[in-house]
C-alpha positions in Angstrom: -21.9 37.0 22.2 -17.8 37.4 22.7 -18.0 34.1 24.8 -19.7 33.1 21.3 -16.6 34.0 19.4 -14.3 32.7 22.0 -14.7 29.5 22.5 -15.5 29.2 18.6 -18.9 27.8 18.4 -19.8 30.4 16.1 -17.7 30.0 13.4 -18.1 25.9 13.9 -21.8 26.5 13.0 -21.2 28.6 10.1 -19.0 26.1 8.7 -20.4 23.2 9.9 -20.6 20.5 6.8 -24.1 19.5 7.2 -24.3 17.5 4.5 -21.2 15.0 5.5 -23.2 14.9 8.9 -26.4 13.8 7.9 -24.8 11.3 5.6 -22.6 10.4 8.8 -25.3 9.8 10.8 -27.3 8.0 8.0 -24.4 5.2 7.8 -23.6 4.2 11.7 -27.6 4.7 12.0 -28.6 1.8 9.7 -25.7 -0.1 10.5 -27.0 -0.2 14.6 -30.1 -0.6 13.1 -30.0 -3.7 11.2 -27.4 -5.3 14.4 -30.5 -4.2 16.6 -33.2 -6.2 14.5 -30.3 -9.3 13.9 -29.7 -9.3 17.8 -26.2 -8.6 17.0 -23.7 -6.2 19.0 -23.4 -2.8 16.9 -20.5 -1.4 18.3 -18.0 -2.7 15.5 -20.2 -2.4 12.8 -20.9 1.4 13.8 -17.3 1.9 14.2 -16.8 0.9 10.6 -19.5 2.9 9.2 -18.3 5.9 11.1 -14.7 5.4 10.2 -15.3 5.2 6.6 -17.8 7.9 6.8 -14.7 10.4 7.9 -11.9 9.9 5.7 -13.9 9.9 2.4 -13.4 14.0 1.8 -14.7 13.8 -1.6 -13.0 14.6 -5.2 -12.6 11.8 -8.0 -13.7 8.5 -7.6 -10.6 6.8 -8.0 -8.8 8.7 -5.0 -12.2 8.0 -2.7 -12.0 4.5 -3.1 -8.6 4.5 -2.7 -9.2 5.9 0.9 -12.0 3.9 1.6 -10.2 0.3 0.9 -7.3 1.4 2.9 -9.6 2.3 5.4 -11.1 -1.3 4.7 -8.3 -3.8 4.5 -6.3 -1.7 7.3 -8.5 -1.4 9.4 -10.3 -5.1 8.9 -6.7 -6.0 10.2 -6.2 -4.0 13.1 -9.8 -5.1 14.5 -8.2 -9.0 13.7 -4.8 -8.1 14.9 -5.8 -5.9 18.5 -8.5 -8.4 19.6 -5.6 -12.2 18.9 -2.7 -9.3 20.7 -4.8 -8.8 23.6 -4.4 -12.5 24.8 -1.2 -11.6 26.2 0.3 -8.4 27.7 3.8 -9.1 26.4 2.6 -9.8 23.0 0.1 -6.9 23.2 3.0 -4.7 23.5 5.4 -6.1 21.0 2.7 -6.0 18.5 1.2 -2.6 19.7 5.0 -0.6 19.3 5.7 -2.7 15.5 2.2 -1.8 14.3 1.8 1.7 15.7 5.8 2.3 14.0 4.8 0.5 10.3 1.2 2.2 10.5 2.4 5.8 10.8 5.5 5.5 8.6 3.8 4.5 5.7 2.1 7.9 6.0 4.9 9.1 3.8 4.5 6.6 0.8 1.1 8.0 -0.3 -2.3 9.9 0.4 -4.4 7.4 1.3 -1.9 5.8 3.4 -1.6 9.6 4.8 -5.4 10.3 5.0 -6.1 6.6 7.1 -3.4 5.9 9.3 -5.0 7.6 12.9 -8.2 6.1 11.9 -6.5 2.7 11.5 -4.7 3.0 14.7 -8.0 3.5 16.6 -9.4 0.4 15.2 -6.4 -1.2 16.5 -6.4 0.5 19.9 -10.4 -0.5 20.5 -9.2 -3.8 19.3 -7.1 -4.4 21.9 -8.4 -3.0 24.9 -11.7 -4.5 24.2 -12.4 -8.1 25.9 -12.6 -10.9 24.7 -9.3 -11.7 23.1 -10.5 -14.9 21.2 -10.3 -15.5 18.1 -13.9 -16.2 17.8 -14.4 -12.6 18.9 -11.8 -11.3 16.7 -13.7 -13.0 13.3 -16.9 -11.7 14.3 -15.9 -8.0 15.5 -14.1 -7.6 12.2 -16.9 -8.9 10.0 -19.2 -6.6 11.8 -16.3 -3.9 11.1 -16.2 -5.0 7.2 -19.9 -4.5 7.1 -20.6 -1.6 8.9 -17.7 0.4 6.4 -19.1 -1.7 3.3 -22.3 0.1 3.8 -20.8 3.6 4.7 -18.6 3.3 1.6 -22.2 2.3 -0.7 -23.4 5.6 0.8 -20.3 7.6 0.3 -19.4 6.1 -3.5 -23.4 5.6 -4.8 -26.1 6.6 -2.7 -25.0 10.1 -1.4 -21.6 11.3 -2.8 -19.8 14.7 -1.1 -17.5 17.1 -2.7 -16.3 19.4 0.2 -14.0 21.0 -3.0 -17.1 22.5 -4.5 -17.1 26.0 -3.4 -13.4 26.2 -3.7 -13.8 24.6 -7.1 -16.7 27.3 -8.1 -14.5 30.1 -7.3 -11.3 29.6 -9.0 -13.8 28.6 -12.1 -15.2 32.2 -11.4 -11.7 33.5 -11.8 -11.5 32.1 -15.3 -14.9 33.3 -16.1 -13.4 36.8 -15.2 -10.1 36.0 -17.1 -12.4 35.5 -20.5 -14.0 38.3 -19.9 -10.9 40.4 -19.9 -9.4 39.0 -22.6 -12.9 39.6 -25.1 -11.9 43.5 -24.2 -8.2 43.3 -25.3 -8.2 44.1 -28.7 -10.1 47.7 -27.7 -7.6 47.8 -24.8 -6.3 51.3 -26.5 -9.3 53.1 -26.8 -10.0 55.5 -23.3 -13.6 53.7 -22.6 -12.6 50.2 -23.0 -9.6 50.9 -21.3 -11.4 51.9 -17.8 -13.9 49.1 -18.4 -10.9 46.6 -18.3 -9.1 48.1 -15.6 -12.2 48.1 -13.5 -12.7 43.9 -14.7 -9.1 43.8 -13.5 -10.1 45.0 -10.1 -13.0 42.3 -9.7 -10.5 39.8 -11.0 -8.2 40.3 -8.3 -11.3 40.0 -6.1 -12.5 37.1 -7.2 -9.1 35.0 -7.0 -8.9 36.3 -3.3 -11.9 34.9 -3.1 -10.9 31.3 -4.5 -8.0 31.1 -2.1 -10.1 32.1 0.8 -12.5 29.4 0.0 -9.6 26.8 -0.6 -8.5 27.6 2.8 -11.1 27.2 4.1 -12.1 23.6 2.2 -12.5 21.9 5.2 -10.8 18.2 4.5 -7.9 16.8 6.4 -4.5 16.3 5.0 -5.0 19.1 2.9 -1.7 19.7 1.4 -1.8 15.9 0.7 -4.9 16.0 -1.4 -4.5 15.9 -5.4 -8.0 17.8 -5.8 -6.4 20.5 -3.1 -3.3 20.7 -4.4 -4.4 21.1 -8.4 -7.0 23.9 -7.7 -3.8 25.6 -6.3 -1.9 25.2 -9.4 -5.3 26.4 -11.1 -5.4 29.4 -9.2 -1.9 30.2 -9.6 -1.9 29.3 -13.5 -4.4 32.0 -13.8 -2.4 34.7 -11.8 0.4 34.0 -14.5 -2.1 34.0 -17.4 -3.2 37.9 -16.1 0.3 39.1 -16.0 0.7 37.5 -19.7 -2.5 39.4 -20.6 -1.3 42.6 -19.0 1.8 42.7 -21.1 0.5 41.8 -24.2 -2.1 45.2 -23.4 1.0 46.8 -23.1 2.8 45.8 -26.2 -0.6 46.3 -28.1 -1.0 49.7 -27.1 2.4 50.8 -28.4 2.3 49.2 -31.9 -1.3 49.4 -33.2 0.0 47.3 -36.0 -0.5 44.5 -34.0 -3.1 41.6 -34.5 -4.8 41.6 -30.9 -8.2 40.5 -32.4 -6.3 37.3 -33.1 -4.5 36.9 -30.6 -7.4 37.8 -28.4 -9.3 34.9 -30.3 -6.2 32.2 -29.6 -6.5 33.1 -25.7 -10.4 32.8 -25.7 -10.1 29.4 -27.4 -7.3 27.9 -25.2 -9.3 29.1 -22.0 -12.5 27.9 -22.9 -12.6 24.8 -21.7 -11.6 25.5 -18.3 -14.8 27.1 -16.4 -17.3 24.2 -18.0 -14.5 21.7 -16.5 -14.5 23.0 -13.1 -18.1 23.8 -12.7 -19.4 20.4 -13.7 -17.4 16.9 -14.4 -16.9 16.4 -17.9 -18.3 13.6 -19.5 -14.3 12.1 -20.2 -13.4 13.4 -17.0 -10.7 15.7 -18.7 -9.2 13.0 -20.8 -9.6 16.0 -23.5 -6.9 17.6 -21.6 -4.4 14.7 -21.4 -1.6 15.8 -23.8 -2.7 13.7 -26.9 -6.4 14.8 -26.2 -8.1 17.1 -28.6 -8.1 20.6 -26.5 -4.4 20.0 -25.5 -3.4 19.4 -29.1 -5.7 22.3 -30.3 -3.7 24.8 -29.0 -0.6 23.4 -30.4 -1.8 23.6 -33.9 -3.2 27.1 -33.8 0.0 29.2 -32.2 2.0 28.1 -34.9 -0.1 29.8 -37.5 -0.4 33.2 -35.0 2.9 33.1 -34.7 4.0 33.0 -37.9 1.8 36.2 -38.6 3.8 37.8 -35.9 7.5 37.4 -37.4 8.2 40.2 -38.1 11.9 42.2 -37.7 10.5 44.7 -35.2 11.0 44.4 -31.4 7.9 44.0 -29.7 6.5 41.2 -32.3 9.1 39.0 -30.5 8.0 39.8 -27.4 4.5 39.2 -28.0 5.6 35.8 -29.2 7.5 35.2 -26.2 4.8 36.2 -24.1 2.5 33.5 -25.7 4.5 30.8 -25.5 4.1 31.8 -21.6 0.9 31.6 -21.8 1.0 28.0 -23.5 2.5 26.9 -20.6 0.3 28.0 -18.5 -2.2 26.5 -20.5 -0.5 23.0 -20.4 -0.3 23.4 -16.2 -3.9 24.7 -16.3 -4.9 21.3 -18.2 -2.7 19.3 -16.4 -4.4 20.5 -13.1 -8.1 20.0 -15.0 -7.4 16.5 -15.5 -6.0 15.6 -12.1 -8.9 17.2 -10.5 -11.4 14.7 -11.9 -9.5 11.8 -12.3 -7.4 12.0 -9.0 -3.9 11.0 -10.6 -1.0 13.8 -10.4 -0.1 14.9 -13.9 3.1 12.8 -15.2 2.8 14.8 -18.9 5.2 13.4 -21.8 5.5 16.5 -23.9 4.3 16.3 -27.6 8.1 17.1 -28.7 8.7 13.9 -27.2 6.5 11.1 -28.1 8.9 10.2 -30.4 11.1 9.0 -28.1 11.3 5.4 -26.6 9.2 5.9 -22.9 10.8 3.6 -19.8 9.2 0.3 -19.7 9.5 0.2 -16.0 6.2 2.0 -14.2 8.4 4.1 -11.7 5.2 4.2 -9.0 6.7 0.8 -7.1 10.0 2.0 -7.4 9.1 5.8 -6.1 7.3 4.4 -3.4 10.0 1.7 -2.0 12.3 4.9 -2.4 10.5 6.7 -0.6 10.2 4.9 2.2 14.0 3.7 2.1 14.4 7.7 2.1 12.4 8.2 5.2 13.8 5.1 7.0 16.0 7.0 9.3 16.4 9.3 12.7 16.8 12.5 10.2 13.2 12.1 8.9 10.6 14.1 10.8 7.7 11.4 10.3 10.2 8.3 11.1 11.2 10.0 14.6 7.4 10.6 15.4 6.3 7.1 14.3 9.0 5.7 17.0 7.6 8.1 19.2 4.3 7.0 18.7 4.7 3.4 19.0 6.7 4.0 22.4 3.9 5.6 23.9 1.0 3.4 22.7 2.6 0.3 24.1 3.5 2.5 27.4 -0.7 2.9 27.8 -1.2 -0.4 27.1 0.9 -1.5 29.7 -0.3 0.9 31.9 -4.3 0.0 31.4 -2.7 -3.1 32.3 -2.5 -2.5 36.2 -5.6 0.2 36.1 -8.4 -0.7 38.5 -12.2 0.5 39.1 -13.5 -0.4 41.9 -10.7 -3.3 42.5 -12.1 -4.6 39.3 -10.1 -5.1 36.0 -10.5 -1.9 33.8 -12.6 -2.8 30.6 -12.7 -0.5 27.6 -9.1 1.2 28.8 -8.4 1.8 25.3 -9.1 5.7 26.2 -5.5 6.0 27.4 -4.0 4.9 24.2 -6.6 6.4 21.7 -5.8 9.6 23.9 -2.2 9.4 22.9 -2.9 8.2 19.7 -4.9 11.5 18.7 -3.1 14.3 20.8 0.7 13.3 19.6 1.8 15.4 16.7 4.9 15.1 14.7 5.8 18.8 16.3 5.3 20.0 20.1 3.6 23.1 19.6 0.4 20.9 18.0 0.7 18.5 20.2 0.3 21.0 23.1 -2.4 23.0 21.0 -4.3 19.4 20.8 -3.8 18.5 24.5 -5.8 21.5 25.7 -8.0 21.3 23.1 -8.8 17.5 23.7 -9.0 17.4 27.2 -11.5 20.5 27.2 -14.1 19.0 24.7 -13.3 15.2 26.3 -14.4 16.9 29.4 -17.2 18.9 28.8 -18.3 15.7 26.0 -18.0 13.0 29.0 -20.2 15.2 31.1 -22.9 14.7 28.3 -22.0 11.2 28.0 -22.6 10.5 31.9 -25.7 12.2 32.0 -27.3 10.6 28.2 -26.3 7.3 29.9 -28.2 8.1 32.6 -31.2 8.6 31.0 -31.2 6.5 27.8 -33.1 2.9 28.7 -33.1 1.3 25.8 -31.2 0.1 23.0 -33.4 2.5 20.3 -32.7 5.0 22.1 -28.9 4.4 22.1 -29.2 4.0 18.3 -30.9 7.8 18.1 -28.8 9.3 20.1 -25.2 7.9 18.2 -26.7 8.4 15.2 -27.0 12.4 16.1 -23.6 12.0 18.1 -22.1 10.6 14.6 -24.0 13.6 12.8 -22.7 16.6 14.6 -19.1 14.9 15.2 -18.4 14.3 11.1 -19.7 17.9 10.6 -17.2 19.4 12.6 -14.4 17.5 11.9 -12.1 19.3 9.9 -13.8 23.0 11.3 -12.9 22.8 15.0 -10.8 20.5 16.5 -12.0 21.0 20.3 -15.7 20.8 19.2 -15.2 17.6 17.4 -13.5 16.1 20.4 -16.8 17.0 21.9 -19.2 15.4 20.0 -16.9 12.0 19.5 -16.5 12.1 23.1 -20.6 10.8 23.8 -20.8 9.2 20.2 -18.1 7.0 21.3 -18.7 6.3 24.9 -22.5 5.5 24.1 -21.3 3.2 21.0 -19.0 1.3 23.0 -21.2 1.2 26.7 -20.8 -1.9 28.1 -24.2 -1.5 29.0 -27.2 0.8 29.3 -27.2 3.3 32.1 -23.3 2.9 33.0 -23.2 7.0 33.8 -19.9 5.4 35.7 -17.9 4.7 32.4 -18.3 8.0 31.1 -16.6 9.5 34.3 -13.7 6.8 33.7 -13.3 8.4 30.5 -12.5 11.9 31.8 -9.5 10.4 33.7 -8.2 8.2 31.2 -8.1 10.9 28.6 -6.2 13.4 31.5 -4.0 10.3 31.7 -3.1 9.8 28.3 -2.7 13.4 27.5 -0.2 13.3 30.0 1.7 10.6 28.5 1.6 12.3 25.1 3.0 15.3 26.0 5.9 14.0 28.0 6.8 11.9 25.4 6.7 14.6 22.7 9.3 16.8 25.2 11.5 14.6 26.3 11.8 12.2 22.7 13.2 14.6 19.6 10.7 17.5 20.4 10.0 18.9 17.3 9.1 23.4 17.3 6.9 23.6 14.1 7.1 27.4 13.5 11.1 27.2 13.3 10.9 23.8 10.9 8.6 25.3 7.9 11.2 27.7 6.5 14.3 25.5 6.7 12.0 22.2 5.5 10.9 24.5 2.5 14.5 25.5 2.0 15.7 22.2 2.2 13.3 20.9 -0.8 14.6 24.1 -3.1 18.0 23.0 -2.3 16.8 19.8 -3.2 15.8 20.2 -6.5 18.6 22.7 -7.1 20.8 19.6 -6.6 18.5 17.2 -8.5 18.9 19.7 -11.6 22.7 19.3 -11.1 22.2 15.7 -11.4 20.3 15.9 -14.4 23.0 17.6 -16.6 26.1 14.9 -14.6 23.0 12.4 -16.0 23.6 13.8 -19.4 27.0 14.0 -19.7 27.7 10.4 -18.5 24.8 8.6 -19.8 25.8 9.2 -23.3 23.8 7.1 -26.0 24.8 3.5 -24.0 21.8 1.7 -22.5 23.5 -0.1 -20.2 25.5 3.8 -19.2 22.4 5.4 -18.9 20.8 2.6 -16.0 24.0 2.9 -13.9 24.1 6.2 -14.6 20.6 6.9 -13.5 21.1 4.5 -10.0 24.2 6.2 -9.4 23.2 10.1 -10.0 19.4 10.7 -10.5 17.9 8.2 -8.0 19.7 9.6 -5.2 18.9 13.2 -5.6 15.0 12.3 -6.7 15.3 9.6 -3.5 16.1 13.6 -1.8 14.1 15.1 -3.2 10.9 13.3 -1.9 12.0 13.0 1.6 12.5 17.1 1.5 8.9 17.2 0.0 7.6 14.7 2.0 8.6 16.4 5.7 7.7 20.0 4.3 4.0 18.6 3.4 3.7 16.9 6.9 4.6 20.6 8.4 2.6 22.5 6.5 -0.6 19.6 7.1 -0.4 20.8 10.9 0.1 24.4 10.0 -2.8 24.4 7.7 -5.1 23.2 11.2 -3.6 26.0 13.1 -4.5 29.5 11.3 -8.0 29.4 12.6 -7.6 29.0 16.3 -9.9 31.0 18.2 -7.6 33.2 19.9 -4.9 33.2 17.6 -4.4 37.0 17.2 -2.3 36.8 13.7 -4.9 35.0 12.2 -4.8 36.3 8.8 -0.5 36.3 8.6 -1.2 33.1 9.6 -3.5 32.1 7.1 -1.2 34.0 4.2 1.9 31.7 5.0 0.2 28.7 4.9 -1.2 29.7 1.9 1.9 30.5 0.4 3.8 27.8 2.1 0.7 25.3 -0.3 1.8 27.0 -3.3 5.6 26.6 -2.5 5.2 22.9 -1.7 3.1 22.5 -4.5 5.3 23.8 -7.3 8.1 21.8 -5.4 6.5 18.3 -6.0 5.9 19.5 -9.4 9.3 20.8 -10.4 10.8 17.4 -9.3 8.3 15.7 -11.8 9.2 18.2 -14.5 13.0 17.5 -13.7 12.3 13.9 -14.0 10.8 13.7 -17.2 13.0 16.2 -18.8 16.3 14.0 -17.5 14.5 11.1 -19.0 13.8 12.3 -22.2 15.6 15.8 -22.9 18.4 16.2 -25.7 20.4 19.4 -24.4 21.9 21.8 -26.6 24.9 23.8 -26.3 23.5 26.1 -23.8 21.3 23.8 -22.2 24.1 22.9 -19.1 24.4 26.5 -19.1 20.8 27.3 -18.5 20.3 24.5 -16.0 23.2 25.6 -14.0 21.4 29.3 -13.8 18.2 27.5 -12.7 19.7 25.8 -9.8 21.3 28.8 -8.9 18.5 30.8 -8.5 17.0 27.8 -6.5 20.1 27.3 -4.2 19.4 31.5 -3.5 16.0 30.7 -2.8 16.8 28.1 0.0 19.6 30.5 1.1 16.7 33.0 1.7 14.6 31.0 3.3 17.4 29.8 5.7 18.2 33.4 6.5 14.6 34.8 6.8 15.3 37.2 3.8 14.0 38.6 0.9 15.2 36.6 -2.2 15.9 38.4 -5.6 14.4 37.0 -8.8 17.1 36.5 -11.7 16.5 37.8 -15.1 14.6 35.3 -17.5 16.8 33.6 -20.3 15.9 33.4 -23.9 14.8 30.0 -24.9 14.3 29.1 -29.5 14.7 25.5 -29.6 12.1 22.9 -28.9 14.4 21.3 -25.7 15.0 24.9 -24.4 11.3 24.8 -24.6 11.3 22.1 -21.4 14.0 24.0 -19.7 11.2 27.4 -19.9 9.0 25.2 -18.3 11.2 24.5 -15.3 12.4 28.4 -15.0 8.6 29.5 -14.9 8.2 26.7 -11.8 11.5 28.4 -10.5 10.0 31.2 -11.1 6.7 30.6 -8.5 8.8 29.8 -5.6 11.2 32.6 -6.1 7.8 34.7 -6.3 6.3 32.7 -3.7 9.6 33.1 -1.2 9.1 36.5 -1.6 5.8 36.3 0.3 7.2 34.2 2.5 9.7 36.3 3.9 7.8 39.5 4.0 4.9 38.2 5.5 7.5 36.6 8.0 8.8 40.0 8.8 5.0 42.1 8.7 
């Protein structure tokens, strides 16, 4: 039983996605199946089934497909590209470093980009270590390719859709269930027996939203971090821990002037959060365009708070703060629908405010223009991810080259693509998971060739082969994002046996073994001896870099303001000059933080790691921080695009990125940041600035954790 627990099998089986398996094994099962009846080779068409099978990881439609196509067109031309390469070993490498670079740079211009790049790369690598290199060959293996994923991504989008996100989903719509329940009890709050009755729903409150972060860590999709549905159910979660502390004070307030209307106010709260639990436990019908900022929920909320507040004015002292603490709970609201809507339709919220609808809106969409800037931002030696992809491509044409002057039994080596998808898989942006991937690699390549040799031995014929990839492709989904050594296990023999060149070959299996020792080797080198990265010292300083980030992007707002004036033609230099530089910053600070934190989030749940649950707590906190960091920058942006400041309104954002410049200092330092007091906000643009300090406000919260779970 300990070796059970040691070499993880046990907690693989418990989390094992059975469902994503089956449907795994479904897709590269038909797909051999109808080459076998055609008389056609099934390798390729496998291959694109299986590859489309594991990046879809579920969520809105729009953000599948989005993976799938890349997935599609990418990889249709890597197949195209690796096979015409091949013809020449000079070309092969030229093409192999310039693909490899462009492939895993453009991991930072979006998600799907993000989620398919490895996977494109290996269609590339099979590509061109796979004779012949005609282009015959290369039409028909990438038509096979095309068809294979065509029919995965009709299973995935039609036949049998997945949503890994459910149980996380379930739970933080648990949490609200819990919220309404405790806000139904505060208008007896002051009575003794309604009092214990809320205090003991407060306990199973905080119970049930360590339950929903448990299961989110746990959601078991890759690129987590990177993922809108991921990402949202965060802000969810957090929305709600605000919304409790909201509750709590108005139960305070309550309690010391009886006078006040808590059955209304009560009855506000239960009709703003009524529409969240229904929203997360099943789609809605307009898949949350209720929640958008001119749909009917969003604006319903607007129209009643006036009316409660304007029962509330009163000249006594804790009627404003009741006030105060509602409009704190509007906001919350607005993040809360925000986060609904993104959930099901899989777009990040870009939310006008109603104060501002008035106001002319940019005619320009700024998604080209944020990408290009992103990448133009990332385009040099002090970017994390353009350092690896240099990396990447170096060593990728190395094995090529290398494969090039292999020999097995004084023959040419076929198939020595193992070398390269070796590399390809193993090298991480940061040496500490490369190393971590290395061991585990080369133990499940080994003990999974030693399957391989011994199924090749025995299967004679082609049926056969089909069965046993179609398990191979089954156990090897299910395990993909649970444990990395045991999926390395089950690819090993599902992709061996897919790509034999033929039946009982135990001998290519053995060849796989070495070539995998071989291009571990060449990984790790590579990783130590070009700009070795140390992961656990970058998280901190990459977090504290976006703070200080958006710190100076505030900065640039109110420089913005106070140039820009009411001149068109002032406010377009003055926004190419001032604002696109800092947001251009800003990304490239979020962007390396998220790549961190992506390998961080596949490392608290190593077998032996003996600080598992600190480990698990950062990286939970180090999502939230990341998190509120893309979202600040989005608030900043549409606030500089369509904010009128008042007198104080420098003022105010001066304080705000002061708080955030102490923030990044803390982080730097590895201490324990201070909160700053909370301003007063009346007027409807202060309004948006309150909406930026309570996102200031989560990471200074959110540091906190940071550091003193840093220093447990």
């Amino acid at each position: 039983m300990a070796i059970l627990r040691i070499i993880g099998l046990r907690s693989a089986l418990a989390e094992m996605q059975w469902r994503r398996g089956l449907r795994a094994g479904l897709a590269v099962g038909v797909a051999m199946f109808v080459c076998y009846l055609l008389n056609q080779p099934m390798g390729w068409a496998a291959l694109g089934g299986l590859e489309v099978i594991m990046v879809d990881n579920g969520g809105p439609y729009r953000s599948r497909l989005a993976n799938i196509l890349t997935v599609l067109v990418g990889g249709s031309l890597a197949v195209a590209l690796g096979v015409v390469a091949g013809i020449n070993l000079p070309i092969a490498i030229g093409v192999t470093f310039v693909f490899c670079f462009a492939a895993t740079l453009a991991r930072v211009m979006s998600q799907p980009f993000a989620s398919s790049s490895v996977i494109v790369l290996v269609c590339y690598i099979v590509a061109v270590g796979s004779p012949p290199h005609t282009l015959a060959y290369a039409s028909v293996s990438t038509l096979y390719f095309c068809l294979g994923g065509i029919w995965a991504a009709a299973l995935c989008l039609l036949l049998w859709p997945a949503d890994p996100f459910r149980p996380a989903r379930l739970a933080i719509a648990d949490v609200y269930a819990t919220l309404a329940q405790l806000i139904q009890l505060l208008p007896s709050t002051p009575e003794p027996d309604s009092k214990r009755a809320f205090n003991e729903l407060l306990a199973r409150f905080r119970i049930r939203i360590e339950t929903a972060h448990q299961a989110l860590a746990a959601t078991p999709a890759r690129m987590t971090s990177r993922t809108v549905r991921a990402r949202n159910l965060t802000v969810l979660s957090e929305s709600a821990d605000l919304l409790i502390a909201r509750l709590l004070r108005l139960a305070e307030l309550g309690a010391h002037d009886p006078r006040q209307p808590l059955p209304e106010i009560a009855g506000w709260l239960t009709a703003s959060l009524a529409p969240i639990e229904p929203a997360l436990r099943q789609r809605p019908v307009d898949s949350g365009a209720a929640f958008a900022p001119d749909g009917p929920v969003y604006l319903s909320i607007h129209r009643t708070l006036p009316r409660l507040e304007a029962a509330l004015i009163t000249p006594d002292e804790p009627a404003t703060h009741i006030i105060a603490a509602l409009r704190d709970a509007l906001l919350s609201f607005e993040t809360a629908y925000e986060a609904i809507r993104a959930i099901w339709t899989g777009a990040e919220p870009r939310r006008t405010p109603i104060a501002a609808l008035d106001q002319p809106q940019p005619s320009e969409s700024p998604a080209p223009r944020l990408l290009l800037e992103t990448l133009q931002a990332n385009f040099t030696l002090r970017s994390v991810m353009f350092r690896h992809a240099l990396r990447l491509g170096a060593v990728v044409a190395v094995d090529v080259l290398i494969t090039h002057f292999l020999r097995f039994n004084h023959q040419p080596l076929t198939h020595g693509y193992w070398i390269a998808m070796t590399s390809l898989i193993v090298l991480q942006p940061y040496t500490g998971e490369t190393v971590r991937r290395s061991s585990e690699r080369v133990v499940g390549t080994v003990a999974g060739a030693a399957l391989a040799s011994l199924l090749a031995a025995m299967i004679h014929t082609e049926l056969s082969l089909l069965v046993v990839v179609s398990i191979g492709a089954l156990f090897t989904v299910a395990v993909y994002a649970v444990d990395y050594a045991w999926y390395c296990f089950f690819l090993t023999p599902t992709i061996v046996l897919m790509t034999i060149p033929y039946l009982r070959d135990w001998h290519f299996a053995v060849v796989r073994i070495g070539m995998t020792g071989l291009g571990t080797l060449t990984a790790v080198l590579a990783m130590l001896l070009l700009w070795p990265e140390f992961e656990s010292l970058q998280l901190p300083r990459l977090l504290a870099r976006g703070a200080a980030a958006d710190a100076a992007y505030l900065r640039a707002m109110t420089a913005f303001w106070q140039s820009a004036g009411h001149d068109p033609s002032r406010r377009i230099d003055a926004e190419r000059i001032l604002l696109a530089p800092a947001r251009r910053l800003c990304g490239l600070a979020a962007n390396d933080a998220e790549e961190t934190l992506d390998r961080a989030l596949l490392e608290h749940d190593l077998p032996l790691n003996s600080k598992r649950a600190r480990t698990a707590q950062l990286n939970r906190a180090a999502l939230i921080f990341t998190t509120y960091l893309r979202r600040l920058t989005q608030t900043i942006t549409t606030v500089a695009a369509i904010g009128k400041p008042t007198a104080n309104a420098a003022e105010h954002i001066a304080q705000l990125a002061a708080r955030l410049e102490a923030v990044s200092h803390a982080l730097e330092a590895h201490t324990v940041p201070h909160p700053a007091e909370e301003a007063a906000y009346s007027s409807v643009p202060d309004e948006q600035l309150r909406r930026i300090e309570l996102q200031v406000s989560v990471l200074e919260h959110t540091a906190i954790e940071l550091a003193t779970t840093t220093q447990a």
